[in-house]
PLY file of the C-alpha trace (Angstrom):
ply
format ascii 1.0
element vertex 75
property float x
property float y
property float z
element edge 74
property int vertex1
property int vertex2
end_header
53.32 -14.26 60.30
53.57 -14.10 56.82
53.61 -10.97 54.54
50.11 -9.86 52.60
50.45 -10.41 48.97
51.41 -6.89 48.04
51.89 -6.32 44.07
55.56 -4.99 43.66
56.47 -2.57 41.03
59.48 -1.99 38.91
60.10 1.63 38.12
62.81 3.07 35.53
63.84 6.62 37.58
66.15 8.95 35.41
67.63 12.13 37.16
66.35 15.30 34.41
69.71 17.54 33.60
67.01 20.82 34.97
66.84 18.91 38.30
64.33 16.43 39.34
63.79 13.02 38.52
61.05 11.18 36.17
59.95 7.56 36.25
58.02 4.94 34.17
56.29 1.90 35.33
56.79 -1.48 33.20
54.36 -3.54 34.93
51.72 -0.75 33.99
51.68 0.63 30.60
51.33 4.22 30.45
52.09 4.94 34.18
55.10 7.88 33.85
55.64 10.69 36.28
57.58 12.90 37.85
58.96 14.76 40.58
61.31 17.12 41.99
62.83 14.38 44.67
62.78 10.67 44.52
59.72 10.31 47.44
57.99 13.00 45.16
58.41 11.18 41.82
57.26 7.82 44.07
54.38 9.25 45.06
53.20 10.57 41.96
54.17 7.19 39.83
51.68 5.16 42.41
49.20 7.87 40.99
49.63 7.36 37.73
49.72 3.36 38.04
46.10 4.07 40.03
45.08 6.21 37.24
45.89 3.90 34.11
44.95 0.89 35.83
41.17 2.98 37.04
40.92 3.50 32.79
41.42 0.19 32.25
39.06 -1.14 34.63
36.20 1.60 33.11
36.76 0.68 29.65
36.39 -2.94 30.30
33.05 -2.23 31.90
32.26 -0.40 29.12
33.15 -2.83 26.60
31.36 -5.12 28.76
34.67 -7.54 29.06
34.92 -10.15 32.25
37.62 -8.65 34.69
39.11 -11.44 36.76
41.16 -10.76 40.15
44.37 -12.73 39.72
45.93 -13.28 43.40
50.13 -12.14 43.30
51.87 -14.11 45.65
54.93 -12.95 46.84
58.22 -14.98 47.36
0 1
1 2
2 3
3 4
4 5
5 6
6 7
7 8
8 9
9 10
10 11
11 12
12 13
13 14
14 15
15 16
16 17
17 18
18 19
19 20
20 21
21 22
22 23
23 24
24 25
25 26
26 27
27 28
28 29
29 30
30 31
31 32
32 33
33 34
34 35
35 36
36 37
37 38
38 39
39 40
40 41
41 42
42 43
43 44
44 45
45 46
46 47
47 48
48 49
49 50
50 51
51 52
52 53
53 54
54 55
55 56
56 57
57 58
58 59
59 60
60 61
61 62
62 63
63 64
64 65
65 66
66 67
67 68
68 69
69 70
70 71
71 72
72 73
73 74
């Protein structure tokens, strides 16, 4: 059985010297977070890669610019 094509994300995590941790996306512009533990700062990054990429998506429509689904596959 073969894996679903599931997009992958690099994120840049830096521990903060007051405790916690903050991250930043580079396959999504704009996507940064941050969180008191790693699974916290995780969570909120996905949020913040949803977010950006739900403005981009709205201001295409708005714009009235084609959007095209581009398929990832994964190796």
């Amino acid at each position: 059985m073969t894996a679903p094509n599931i997009p992958k994300y690099h994120i840049i995590v830096n521990e903060s010297h007051d405790g916690g941790y903050s991250g930043q996306c580079l396959e999504v512009a704009g996507a940064i977070s941050d969180g008191e533990t790693i699974d916290e700062l995780l969570k909120n990054i996905m949020e913040a890669i949803d977010l950006v990429q739900e403005s981009i998506v709205e201001r295409a429509k708005a714009n009235q610019e084609r959007i095209i689904d581009l398929p990832i596959e994964v190796h």
